[in-house]
mmCIF file as Biopython writes it, N, C-alpha, C and O atoms, coordinates in Angstrom:
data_model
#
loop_
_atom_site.group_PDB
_atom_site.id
_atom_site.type_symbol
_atom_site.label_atom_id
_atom_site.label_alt_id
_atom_site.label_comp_id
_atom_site.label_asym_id
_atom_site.label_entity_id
_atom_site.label_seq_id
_atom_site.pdbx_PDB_ins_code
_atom_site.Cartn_x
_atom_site.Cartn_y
_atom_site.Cartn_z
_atom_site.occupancy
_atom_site.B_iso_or_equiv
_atom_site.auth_seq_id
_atom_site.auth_asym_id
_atom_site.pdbx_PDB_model_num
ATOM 1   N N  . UNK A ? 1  ? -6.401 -22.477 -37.464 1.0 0.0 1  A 1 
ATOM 2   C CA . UNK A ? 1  ? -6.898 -21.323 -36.754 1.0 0.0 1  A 1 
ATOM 3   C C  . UNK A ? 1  ? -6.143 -20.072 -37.155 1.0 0.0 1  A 1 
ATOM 4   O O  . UNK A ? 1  ? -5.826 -19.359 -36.203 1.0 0.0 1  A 1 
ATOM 5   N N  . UNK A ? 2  ? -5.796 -19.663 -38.332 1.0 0.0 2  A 1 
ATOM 6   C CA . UNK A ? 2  ? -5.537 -18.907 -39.012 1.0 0.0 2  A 1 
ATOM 7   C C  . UNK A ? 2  ? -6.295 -17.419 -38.747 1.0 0.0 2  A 1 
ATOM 8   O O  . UNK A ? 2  ? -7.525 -17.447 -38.761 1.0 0.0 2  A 1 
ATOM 9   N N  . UNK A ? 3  ? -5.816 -16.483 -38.575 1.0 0.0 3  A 1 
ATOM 10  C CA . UNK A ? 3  ? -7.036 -15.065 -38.644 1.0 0.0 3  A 1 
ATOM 11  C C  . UNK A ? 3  ? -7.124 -14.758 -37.034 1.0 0.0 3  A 1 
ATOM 12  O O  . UNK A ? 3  ? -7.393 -13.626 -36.633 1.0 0.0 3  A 1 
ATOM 13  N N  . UNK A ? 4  ? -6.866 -15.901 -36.104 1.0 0.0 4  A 1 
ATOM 14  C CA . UNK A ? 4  ? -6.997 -15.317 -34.617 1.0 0.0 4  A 1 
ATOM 15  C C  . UNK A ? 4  ? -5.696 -14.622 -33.955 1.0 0.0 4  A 1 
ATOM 16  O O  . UNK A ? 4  ? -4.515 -14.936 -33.804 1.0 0.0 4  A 1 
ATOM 17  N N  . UNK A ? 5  ? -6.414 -13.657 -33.677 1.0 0.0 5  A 1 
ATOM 18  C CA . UNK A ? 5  ? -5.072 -12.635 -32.585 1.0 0.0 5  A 1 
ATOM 19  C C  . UNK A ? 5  ? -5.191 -13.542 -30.970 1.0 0.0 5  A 1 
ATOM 20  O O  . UNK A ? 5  ? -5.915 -14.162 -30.191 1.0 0.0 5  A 1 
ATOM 21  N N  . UNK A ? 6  ? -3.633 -12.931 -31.311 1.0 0.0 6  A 1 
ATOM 22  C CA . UNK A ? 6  ? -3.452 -13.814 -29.883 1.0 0.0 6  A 1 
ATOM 23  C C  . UNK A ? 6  ? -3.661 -12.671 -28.695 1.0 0.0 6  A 1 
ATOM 24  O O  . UNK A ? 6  ? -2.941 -11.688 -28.523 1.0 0.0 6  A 1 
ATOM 25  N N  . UNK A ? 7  ? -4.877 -13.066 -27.888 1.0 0.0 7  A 1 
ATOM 26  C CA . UNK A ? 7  ? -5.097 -11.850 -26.702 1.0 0.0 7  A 1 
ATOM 27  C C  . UNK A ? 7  ? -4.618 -12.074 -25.453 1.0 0.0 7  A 1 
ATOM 28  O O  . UNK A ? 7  ? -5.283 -11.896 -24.432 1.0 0.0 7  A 1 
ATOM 29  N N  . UNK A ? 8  ? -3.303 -12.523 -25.489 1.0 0.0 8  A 1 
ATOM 30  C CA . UNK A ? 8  ? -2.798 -12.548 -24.223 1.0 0.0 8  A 1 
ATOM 31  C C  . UNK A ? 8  ? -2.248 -11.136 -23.767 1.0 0.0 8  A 1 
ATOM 32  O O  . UNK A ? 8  ? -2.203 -10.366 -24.726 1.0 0.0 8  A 1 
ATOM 33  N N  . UNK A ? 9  ? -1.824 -10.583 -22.595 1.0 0.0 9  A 1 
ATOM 34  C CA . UNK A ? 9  ? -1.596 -9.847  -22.232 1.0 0.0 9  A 1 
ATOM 35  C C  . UNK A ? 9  ? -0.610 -9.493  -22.227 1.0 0.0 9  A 1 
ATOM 36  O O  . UNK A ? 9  ? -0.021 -10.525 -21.906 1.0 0.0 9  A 1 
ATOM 37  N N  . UNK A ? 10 ? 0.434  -8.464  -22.389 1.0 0.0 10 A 1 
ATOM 38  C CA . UNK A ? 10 ? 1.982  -8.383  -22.134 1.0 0.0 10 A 1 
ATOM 39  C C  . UNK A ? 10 ? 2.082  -7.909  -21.076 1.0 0.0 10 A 1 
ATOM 40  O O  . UNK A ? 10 ? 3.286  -7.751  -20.874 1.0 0.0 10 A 1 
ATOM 41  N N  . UNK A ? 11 ? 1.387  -7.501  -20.063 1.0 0.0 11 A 1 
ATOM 42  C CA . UNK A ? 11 ? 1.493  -7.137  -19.124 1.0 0.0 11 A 1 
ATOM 43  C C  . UNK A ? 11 ? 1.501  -8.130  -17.776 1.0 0.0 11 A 1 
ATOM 44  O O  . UNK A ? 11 ? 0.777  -9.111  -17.945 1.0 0.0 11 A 1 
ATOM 45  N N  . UNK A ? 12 ? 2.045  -8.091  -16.710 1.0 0.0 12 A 1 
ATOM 46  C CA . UNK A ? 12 ? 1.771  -10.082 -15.926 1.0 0.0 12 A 1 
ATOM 47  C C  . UNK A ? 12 ? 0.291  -8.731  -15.067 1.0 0.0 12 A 1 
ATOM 48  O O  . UNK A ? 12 ? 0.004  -7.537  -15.157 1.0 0.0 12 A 1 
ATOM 49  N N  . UNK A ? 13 ? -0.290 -10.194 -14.182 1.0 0.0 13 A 1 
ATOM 50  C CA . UNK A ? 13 ? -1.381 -10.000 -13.406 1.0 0.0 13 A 1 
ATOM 51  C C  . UNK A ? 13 ? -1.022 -9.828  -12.075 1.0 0.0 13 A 1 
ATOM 52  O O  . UNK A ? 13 ? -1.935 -9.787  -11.250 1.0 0.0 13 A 1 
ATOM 53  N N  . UNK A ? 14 ? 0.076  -9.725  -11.722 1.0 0.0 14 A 1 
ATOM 54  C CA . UNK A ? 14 ? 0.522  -10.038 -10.493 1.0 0.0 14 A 1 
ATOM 55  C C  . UNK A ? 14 ? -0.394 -8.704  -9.609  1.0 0.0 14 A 1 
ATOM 56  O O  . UNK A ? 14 ? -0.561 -7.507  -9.843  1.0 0.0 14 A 1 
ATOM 57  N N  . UNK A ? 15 ? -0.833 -9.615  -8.540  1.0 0.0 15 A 1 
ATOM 58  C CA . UNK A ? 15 ? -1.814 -8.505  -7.501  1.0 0.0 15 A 1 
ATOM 59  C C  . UNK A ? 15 ? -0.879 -7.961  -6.944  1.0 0.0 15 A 1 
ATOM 60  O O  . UNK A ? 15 ? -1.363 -7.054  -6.266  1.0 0.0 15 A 1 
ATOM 61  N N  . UNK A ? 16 ? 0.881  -8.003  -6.763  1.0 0.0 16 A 1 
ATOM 62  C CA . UNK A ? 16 ? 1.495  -7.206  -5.765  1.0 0.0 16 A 1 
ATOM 63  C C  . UNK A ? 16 ? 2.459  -6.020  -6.374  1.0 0.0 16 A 1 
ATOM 64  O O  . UNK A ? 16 ? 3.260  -5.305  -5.772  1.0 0.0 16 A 1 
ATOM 65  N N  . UNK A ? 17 ? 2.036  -6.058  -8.086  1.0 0.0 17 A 1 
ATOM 66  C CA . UNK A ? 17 ? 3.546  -5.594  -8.964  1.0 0.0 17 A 1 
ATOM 67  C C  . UNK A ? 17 ? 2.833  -4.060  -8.767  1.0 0.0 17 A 1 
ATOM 68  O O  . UNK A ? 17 ? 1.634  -3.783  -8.789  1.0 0.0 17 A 1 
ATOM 69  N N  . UNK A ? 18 ? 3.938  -3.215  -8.578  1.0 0.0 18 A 1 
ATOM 70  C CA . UNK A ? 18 ? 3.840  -1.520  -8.389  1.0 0.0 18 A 1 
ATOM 71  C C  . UNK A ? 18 ? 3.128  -1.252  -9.972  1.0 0.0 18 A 1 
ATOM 72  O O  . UNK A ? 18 ? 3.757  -1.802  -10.876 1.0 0.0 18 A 1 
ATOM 73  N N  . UNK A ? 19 ? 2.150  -0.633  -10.312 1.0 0.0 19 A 1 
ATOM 74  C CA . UNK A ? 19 ? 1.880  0.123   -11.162 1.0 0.0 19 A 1 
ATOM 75  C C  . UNK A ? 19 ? 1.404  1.804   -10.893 1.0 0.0 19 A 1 
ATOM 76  O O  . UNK A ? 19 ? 0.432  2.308   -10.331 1.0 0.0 19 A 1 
ATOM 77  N N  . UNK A ? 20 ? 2.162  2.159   -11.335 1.0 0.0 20 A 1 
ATOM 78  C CA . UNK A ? 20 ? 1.384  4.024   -11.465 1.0 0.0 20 A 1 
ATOM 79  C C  . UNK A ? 20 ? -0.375 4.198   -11.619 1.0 0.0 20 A 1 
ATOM 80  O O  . UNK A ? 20 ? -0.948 3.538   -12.487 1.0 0.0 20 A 1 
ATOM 81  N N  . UNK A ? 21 ? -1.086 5.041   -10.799 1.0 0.0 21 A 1 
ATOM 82  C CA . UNK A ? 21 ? -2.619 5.500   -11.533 1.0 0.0 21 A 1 
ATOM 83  C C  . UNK A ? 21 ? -3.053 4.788   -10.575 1.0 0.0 21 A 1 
ATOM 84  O O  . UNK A ? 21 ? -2.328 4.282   -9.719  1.0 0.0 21 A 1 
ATOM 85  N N  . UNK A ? 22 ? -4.561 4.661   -10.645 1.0 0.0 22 A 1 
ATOM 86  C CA . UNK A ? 22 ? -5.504 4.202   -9.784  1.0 0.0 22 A 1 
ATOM 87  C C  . UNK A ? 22 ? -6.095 2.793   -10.478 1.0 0.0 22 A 1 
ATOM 88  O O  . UNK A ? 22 ? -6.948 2.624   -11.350 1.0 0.0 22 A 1 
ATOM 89  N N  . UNK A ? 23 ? -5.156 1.729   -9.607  1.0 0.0 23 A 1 
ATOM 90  C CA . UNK A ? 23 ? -5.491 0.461   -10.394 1.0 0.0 23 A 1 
ATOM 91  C C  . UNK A ? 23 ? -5.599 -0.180  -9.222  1.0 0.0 23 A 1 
ATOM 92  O O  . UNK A ? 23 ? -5.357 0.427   -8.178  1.0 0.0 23 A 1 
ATOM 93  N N  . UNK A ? 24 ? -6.020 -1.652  -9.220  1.0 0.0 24 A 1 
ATOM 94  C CA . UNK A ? 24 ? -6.220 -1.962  -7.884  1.0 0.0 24 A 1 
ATOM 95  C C  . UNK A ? 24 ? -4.938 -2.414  -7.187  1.0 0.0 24 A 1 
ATOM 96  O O  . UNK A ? 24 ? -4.991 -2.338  -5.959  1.0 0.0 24 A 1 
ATOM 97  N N  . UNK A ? 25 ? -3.816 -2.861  -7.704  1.0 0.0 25 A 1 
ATOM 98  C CA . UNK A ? 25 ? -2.432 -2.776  -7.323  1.0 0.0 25 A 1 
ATOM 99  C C  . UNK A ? 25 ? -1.952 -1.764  -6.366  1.0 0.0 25 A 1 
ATOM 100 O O  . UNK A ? 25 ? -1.356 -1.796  -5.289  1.0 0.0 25 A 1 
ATOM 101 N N  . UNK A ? 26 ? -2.466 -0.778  -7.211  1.0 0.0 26 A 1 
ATOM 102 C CA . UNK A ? 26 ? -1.980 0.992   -6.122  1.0 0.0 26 A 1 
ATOM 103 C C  . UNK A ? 26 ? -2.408 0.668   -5.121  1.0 0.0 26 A 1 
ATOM 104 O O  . UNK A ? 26 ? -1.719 0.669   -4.101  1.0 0.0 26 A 1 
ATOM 105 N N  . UNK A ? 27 ? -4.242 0.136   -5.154  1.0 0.0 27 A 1 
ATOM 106 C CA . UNK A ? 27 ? -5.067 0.657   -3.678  1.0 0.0 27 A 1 
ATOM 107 C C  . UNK A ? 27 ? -4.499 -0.552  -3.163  1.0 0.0 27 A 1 
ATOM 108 O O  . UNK A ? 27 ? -4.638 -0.288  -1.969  1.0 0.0 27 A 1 
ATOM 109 N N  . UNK A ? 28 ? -3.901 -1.810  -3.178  1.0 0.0 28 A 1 
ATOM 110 C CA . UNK A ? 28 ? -3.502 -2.403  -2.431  1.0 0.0 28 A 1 
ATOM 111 C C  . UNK A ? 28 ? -2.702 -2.220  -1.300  1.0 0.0 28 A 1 
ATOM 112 O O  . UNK A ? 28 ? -2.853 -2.537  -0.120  1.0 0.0 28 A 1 
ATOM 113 N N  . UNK A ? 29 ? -1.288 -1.289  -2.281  1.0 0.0 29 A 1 
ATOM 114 C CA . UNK A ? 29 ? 0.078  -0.932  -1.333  1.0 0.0 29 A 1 
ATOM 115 C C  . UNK A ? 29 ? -0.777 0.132   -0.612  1.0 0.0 29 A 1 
ATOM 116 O O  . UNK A ? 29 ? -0.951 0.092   0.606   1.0 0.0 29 A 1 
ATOM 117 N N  . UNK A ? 30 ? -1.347 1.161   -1.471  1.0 0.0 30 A 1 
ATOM 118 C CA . UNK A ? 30 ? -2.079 2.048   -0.255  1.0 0.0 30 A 1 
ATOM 119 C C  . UNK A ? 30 ? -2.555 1.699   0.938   1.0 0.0 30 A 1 
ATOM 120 O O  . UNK A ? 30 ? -2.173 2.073   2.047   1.0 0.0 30 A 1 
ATOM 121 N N  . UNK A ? 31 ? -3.193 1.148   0.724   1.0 0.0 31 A 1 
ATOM 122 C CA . UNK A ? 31 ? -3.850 -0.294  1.960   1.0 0.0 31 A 1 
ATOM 123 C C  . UNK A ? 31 ? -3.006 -0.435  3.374   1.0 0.0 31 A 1 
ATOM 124 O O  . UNK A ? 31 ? -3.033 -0.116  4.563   1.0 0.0 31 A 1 
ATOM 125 N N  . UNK A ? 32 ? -2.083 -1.286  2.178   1.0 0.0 32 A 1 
ATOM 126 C CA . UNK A ? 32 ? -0.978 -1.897  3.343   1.0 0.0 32 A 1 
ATOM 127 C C  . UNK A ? 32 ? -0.034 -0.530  4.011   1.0 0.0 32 A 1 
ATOM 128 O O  . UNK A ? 32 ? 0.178  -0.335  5.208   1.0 0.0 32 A 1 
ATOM 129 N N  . UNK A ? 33 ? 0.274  0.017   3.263   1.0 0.0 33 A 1 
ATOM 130 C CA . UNK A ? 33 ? 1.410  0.930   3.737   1.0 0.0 33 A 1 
ATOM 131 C C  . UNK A ? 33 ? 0.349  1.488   4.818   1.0 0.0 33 A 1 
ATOM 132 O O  . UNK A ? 33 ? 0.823  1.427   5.953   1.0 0.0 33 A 1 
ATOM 133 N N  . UNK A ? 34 ? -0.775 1.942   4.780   1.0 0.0 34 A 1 
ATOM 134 C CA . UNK A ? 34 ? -1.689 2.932   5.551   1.0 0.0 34 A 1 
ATOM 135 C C  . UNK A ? 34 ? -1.747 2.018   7.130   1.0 0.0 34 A 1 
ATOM 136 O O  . UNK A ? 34 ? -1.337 2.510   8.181   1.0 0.0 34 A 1 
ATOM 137 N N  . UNK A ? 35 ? -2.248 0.838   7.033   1.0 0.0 35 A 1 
ATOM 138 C CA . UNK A ? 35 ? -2.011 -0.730  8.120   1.0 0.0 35 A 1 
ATOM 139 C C  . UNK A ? 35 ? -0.689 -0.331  8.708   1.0 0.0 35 A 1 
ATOM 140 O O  . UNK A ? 35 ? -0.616 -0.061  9.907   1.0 0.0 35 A 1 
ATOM 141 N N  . UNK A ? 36 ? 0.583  -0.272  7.754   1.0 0.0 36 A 1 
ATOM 142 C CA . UNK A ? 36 ? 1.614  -0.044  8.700   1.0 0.0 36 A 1 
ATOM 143 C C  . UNK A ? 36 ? 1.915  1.558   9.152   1.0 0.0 36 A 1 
ATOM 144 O O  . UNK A ? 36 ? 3.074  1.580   9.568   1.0 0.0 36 A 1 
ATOM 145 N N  . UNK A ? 37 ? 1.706  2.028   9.179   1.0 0.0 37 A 1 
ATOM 146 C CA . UNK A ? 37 ? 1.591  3.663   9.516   1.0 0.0 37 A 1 
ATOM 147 C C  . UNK A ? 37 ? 1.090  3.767   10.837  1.0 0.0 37 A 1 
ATOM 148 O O  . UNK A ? 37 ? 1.597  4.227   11.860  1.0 0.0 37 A 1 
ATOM 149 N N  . UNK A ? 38 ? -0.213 3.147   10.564  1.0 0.0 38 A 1 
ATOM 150 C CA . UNK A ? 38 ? -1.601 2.890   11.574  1.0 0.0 38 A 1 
ATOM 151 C C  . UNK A ? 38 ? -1.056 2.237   12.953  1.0 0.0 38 A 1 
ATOM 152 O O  . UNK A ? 38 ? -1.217 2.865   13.999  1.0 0.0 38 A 1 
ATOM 153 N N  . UNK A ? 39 ? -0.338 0.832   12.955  1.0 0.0 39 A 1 
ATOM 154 C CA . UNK A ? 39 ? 0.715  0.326   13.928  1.0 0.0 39 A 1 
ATOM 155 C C  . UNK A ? 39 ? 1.686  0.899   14.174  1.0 0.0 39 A 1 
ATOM 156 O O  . UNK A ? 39 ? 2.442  0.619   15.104  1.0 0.0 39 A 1 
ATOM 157 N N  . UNK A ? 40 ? 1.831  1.819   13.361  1.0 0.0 40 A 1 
ATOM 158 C CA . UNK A ? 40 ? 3.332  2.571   13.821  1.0 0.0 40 A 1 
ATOM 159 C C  . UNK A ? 40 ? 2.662  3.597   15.265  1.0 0.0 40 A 1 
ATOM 160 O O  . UNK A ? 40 ? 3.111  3.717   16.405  1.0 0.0 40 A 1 
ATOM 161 N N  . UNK A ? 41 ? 1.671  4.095   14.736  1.0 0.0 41 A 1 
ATOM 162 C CA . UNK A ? 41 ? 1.466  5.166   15.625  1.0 0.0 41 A 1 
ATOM 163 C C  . UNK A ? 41 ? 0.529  4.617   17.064  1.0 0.0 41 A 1 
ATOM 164 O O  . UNK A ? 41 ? 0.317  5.326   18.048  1.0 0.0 41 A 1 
ATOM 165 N N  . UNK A ? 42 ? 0.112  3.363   16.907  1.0 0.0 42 A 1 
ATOM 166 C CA . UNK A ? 42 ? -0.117 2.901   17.968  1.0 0.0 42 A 1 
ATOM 167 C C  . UNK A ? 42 ? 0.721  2.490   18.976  1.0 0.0 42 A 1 
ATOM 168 O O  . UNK A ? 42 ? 0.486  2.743   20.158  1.0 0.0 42 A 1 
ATOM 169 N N  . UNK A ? 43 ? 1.753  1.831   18.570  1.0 0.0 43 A 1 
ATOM 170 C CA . UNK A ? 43 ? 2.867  1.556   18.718  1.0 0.0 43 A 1 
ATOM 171 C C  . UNK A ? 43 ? 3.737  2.032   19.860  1.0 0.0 43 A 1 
ATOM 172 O O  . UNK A ? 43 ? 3.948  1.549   20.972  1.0 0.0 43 A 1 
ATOM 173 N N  . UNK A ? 44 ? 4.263  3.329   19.143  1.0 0.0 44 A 1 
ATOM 174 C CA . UNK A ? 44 ? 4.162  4.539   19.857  1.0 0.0 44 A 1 
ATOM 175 C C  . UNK A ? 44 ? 3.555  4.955   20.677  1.0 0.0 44 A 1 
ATOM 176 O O  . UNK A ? 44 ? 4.182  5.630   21.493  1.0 0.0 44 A 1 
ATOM 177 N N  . UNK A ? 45 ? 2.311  4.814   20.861  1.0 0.0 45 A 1 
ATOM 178 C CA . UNK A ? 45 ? 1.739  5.226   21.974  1.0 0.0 45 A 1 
ATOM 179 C C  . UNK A ? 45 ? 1.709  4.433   22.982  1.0 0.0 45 A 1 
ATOM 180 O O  . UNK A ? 45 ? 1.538  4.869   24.121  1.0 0.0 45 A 1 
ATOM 181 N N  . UNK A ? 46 ? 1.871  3.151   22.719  1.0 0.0 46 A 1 
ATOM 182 C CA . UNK A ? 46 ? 1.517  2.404   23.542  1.0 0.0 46 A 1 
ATOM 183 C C  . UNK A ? 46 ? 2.598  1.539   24.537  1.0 0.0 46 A 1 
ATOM 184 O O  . UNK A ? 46 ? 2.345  0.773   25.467  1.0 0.0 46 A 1 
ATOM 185 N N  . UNK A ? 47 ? 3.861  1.954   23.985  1.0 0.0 47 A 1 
ATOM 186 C CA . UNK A ? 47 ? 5.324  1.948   24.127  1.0 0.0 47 A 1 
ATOM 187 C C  . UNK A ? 47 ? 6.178  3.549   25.312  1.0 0.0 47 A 1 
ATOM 188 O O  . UNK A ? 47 ? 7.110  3.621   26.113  1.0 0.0 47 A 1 
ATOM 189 N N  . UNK A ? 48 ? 5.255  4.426   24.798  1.0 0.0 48 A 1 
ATOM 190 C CA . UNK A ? 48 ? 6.055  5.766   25.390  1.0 0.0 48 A 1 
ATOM 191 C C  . UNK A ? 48 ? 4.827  6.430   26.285  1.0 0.0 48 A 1 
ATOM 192 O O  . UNK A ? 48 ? 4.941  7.513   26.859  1.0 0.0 48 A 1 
ATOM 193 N N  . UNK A ? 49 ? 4.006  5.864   26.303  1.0 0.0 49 A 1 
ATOM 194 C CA . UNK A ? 49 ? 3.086  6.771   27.296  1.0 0.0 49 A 1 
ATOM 195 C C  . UNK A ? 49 ? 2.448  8.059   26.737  1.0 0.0 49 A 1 
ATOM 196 O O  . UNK A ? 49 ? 1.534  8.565   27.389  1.0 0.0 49 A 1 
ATOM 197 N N  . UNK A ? 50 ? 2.809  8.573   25.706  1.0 0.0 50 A 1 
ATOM 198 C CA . UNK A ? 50 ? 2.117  9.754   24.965  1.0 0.0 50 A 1 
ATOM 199 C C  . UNK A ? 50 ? 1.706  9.346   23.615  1.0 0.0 50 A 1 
ATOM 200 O O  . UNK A ? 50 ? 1.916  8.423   22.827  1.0 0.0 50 A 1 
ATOM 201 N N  . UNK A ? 51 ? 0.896  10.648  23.706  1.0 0.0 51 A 1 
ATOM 202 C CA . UNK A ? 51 ? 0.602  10.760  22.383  1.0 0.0 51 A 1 
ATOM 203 C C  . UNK A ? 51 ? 1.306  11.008  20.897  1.0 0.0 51 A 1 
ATOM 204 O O  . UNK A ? 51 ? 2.238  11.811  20.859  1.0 0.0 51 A 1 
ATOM 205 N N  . UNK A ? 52 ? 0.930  10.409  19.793  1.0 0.0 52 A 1 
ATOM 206 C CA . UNK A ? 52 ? 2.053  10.800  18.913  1.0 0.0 52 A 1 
ATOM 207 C C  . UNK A ? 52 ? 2.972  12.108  18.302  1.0 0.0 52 A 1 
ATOM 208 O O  . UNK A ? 52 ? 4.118  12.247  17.875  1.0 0.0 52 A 1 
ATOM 209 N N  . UNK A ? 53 ? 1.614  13.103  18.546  1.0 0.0 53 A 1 
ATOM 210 C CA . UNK A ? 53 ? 2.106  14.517  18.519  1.0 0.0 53 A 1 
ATOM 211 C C  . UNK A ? 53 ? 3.223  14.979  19.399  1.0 0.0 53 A 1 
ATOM 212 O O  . UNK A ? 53 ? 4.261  15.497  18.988  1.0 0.0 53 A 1 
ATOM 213 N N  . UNK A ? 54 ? 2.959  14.779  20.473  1.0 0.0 54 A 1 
ATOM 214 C CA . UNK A ? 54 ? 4.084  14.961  21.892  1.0 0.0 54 A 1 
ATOM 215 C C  . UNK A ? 54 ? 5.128  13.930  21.515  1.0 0.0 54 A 1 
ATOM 216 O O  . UNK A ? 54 ? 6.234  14.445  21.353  1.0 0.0 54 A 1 
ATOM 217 N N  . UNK A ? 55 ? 5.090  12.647  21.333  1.0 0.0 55 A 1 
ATOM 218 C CA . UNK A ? 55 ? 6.233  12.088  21.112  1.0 0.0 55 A 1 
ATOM 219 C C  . UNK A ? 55 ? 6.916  13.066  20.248  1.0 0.0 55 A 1 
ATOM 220 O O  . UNK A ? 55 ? 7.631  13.729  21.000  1.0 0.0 55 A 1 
ATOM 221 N N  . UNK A ? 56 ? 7.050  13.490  19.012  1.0 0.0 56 A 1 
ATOM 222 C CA . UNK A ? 56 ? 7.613  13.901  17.989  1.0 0.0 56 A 1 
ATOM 223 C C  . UNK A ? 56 ? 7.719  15.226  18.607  1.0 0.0 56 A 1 
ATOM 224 O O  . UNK A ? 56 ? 8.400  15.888  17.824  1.0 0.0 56 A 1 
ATOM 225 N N  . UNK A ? 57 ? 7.396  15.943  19.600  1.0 0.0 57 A 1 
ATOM 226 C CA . UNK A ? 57 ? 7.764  17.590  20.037  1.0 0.0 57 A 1 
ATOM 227 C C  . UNK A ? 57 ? 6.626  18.092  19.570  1.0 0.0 57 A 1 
ATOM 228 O O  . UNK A ? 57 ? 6.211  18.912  20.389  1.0 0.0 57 A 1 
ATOM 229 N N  . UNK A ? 58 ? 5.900  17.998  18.631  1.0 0.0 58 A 1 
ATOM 230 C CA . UNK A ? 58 ? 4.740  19.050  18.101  1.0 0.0 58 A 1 
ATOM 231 C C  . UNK A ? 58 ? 3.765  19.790  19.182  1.0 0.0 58 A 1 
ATOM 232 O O  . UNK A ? 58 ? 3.437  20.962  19.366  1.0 0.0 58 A 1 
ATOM 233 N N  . UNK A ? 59 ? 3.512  18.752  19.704  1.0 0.0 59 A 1 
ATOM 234 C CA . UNK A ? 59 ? 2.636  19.793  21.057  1.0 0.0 59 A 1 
ATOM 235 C C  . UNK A ? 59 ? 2.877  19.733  22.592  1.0 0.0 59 A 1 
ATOM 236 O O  . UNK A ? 59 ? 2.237  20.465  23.346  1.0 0.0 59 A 1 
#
């Protein structure tokens, strides 16, 4: 089998490894990080009796 390139990838596939740009890796952590943000601020509310703005002084 002489003449064949080898098309493996040098890159791994891993669904969780950080890559830069809009790959589906990114929109993953985007994802998740956004999920934990999302509980954060419920959290908060649902812990202190206000809203998240007022928690933090803003309004």
């Amino acid at each position: 089998m002489s003449g064949f390139k080898n098309t493996t990838s040098t890159t791994s596939q891993d669904p969780n490894a950080l890559r830069p740009g809009f790959t589906p890796q990114s929109e993953n952590w985007n994802g998740r990080l956004a999920m934990i943000g999302f509980l954060s601020v419920v959290l908060i509310e649902a812990l202190t009796g206000q809203g998240f703005l007022h928690f933090w002084g803003i309004l």
